[in-house]
C-alpha positions as CSV (number, residue, x, y, z in Angstrom):
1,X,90.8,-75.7,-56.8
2,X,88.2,-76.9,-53.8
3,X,91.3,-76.5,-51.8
4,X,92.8,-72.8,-52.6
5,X,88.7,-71.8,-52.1
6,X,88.7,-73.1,-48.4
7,X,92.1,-71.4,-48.1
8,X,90.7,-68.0,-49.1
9,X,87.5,-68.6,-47.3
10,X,89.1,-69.6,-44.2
11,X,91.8,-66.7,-44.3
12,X,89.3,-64.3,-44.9
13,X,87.2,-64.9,-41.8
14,X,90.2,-65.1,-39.8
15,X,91.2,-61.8,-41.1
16,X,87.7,-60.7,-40.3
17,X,87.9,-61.8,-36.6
18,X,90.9,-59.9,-35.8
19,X,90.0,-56.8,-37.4
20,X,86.4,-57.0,-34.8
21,X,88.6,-57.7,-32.5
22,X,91.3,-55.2,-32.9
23,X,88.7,-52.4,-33.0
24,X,86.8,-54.0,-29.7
25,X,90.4,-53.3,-27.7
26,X,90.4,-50.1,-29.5
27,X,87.1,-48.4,-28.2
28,X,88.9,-47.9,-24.7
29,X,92.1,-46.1,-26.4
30,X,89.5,-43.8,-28.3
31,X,88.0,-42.9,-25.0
32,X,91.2,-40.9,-24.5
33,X,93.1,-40.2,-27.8
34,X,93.1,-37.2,-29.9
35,X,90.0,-36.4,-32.1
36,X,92.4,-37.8,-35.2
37,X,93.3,-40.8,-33.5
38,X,89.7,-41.2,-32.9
39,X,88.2,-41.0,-36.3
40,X,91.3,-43.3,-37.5
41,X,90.4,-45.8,-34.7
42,X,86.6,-45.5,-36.3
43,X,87.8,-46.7,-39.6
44,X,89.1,-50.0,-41.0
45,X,92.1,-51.5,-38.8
46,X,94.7,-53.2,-40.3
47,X,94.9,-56.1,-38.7
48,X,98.9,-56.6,-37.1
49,X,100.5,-60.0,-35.7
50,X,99.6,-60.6,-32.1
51,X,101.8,-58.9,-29.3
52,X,102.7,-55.9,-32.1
53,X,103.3,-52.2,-30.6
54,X,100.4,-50.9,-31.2
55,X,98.1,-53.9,-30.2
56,X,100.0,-53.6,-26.8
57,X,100.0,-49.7,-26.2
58,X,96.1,-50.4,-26.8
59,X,95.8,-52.6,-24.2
60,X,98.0,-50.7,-21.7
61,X,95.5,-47.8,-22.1
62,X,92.5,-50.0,-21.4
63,X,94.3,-51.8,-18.7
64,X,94.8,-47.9,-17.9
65,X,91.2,-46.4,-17.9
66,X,89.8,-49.8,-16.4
67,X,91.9,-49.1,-13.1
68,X,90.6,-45.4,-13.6
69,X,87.3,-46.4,-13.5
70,X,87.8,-48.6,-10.5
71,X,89.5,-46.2,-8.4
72,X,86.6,-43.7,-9.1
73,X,84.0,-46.0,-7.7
74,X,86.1,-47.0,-4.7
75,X,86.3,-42.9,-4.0
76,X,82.5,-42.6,-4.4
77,X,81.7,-45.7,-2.3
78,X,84.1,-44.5,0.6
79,X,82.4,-40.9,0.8
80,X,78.8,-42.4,0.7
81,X,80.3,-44.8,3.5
82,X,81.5,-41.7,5.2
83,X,78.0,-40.0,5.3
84,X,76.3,-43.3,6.3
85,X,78.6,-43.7,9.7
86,X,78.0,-40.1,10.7
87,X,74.6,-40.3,9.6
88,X,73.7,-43.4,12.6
89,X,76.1,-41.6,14.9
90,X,75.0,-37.8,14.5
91,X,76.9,-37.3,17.8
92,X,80.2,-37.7,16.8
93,X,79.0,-35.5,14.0
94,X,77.7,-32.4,16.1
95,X,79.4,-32.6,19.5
96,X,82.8,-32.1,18.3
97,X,84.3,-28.9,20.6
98,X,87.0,-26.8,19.6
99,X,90.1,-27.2,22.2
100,X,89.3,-30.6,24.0
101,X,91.6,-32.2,26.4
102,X,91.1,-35.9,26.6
103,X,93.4,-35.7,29.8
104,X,90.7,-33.7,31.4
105,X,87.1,-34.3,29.8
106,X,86.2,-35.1,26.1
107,X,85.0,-31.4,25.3
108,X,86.6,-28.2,25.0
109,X,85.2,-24.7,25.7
110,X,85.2,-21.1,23.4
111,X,87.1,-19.8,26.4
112,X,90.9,-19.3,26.9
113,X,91.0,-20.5,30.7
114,X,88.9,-21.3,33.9
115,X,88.4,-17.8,34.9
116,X,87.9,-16.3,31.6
117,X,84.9,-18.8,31.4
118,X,83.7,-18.3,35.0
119,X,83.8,-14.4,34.4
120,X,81.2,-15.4,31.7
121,X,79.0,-17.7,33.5
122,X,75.8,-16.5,35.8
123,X,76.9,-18.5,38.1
124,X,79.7,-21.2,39.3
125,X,79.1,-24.0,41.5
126,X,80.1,-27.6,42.8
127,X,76.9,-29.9,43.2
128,X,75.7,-33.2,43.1
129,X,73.0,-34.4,40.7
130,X,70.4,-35.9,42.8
131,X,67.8,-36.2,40.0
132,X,67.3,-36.1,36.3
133,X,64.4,-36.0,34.2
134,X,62.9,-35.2,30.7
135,X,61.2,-32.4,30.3
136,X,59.1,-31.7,27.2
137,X,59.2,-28.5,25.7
138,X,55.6,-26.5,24.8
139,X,54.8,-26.2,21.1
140,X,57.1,-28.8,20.0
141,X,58.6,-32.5,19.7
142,X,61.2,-31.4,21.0
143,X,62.6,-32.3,24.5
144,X,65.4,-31.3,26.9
145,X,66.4,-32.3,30.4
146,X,65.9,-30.6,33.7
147,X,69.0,-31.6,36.2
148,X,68.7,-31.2,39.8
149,X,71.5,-30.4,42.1
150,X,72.9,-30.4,45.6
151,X,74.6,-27.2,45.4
152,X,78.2,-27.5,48.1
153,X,79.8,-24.6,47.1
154,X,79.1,-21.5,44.4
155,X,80.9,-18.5,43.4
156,X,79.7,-15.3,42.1
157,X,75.9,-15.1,43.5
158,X,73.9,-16.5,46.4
159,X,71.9,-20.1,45.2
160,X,69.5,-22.4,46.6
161,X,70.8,-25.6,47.7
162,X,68.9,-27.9,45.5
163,X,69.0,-25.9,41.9
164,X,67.3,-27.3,39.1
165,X,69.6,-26.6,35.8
166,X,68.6,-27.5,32.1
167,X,70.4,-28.6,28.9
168,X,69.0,-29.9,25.7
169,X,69.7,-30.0,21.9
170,X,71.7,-33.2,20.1
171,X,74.3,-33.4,23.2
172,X,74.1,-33.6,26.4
173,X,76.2,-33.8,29.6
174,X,75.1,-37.3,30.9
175,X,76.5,-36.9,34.5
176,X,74.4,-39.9,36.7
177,X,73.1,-39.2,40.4
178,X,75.6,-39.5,42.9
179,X,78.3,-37.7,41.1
180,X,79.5,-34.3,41.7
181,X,79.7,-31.9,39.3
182,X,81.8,-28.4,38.5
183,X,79.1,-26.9,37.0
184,X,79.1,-23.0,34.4
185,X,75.7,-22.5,34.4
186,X,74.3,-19.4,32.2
187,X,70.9,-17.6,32.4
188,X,68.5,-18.0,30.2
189,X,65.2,-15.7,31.3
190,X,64.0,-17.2,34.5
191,X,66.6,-21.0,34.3
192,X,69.9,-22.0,34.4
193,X,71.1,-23.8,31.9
194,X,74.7,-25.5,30.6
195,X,76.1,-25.7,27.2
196,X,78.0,-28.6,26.0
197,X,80.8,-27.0,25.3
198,X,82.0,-25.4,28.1
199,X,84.4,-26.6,31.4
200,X,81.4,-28.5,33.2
201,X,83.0,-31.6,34.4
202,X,83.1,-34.1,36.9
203,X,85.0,-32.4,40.0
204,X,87.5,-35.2,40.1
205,X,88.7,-33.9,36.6
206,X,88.4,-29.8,37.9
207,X,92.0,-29.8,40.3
208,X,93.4,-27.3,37.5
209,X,89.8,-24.9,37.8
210,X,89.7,-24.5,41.3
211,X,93.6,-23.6,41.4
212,X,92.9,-21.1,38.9
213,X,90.1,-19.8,41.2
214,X,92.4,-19.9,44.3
215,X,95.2,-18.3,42.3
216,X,92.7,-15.1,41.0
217,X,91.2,-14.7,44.4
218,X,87.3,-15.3,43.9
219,X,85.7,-15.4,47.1
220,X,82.4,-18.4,48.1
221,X,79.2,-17.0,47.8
222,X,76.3,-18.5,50.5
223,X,74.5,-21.6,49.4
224,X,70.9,-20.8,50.9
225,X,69.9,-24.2,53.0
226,X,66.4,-25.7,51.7
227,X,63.9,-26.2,54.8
């Protein structure tokens, strides 16, 4: 008698235990079943022998929206990692030009070719940088630089020989003294200034501009000699 009572005690907790079980494997599959199979996942399970059909389908679908779950986070990490790397490198960010040619410079320019470009410059012209400084603007935090050249040769108007030319915003042409330049320089009011994105380049990377120059026919203008 003692005995049958510990039989039926001890079956009924183990029936127990995997019914509490069965139903912790099932939240997962009622994450994504039907409204029906929801409310009959809610109720009483009957308990199966381990490794039955529907105890495996059950855990396929966790296994299923685990890995769903996982892959989600890995997509959401990667586009916060993303905006992290071009948020400490704004440059590579903003200073991307359309049309670049690694062969020739980093940058591209809005223009189809040399000449179409020069036709838009104030003013086109080979010098070397003999100075470079920071100049604060007025009114704001703000600063840009103002870059001093030794003008050789220029095409389209007279210039001085040492001609002061500005650029400022995120990027900059970071030419160091001693080099020579092939400069598009537009007007801005009373100063010349260069945009990033344009054909200014070191002359040693220019061959193809000046062809095009040759090729078209534009003529030298004076460079007027400093006292």
């Amino acid at each position: 008698m003692i005995a049958d009572n510990l039989r039926a005690t001890s079956q009924a907790k183990y029936v127990k235990t995997e019914i509490f079980l069965t139903n912790k494997a099932s939240r997962s599959y009622a994450t994504v079943a039907s409204e029906r199979e929801r409310r009959r996942a809610g109720g009483l399970v009957k308990p199966r022998p381990h490794g039955g059909p529907v105890n495996t389908a059950v855990r396929l679908l966790s296994i299923a929206h685990y890995w769903r779950r996982q892959m989600r986070r890995i997509m959401i990490a990667g586009l916060f990692l993303g905006i992290f790397i071009r948020s400490v490198n704004p440059a590579s960010a903003q200073c991307d030009c359309i049309g670049s040619n690694r062969e020739n410079d980093y940058r591209g320019s809005p223009y189809r070719t040399a000449y179409h470009e020069f036709e838009h410059s104030e003013i086109v012209f080979i010098g070397e940088v003999v100075d470079r400084k920071k100049v604060e603007i007025p009114g704001s935090d703000d600063y840009e630089y103002e870059v001093t050249y030794r003008v050789k040769r220029a095409w389209k108007k007279e210039i001085e020989e040492l001609t002061k030319v500005r650029i400022g915003g995120p990027c900059l042409l970071d030419f160091g003294k001693g080099e020579t330049v092939l400069v598009y320089a537009f007007a801005d009011k009373s100063q010349l200034r260069l945009q990033f994105c344009s054909r200014t380049r070191l002359l040693s990377k220019a061959a193809a501009d000046l062809e095009e120059f040759n090729k078209v026919g534009v003529k030298p203008q004076k460079v007027i000699k400093v006292p």
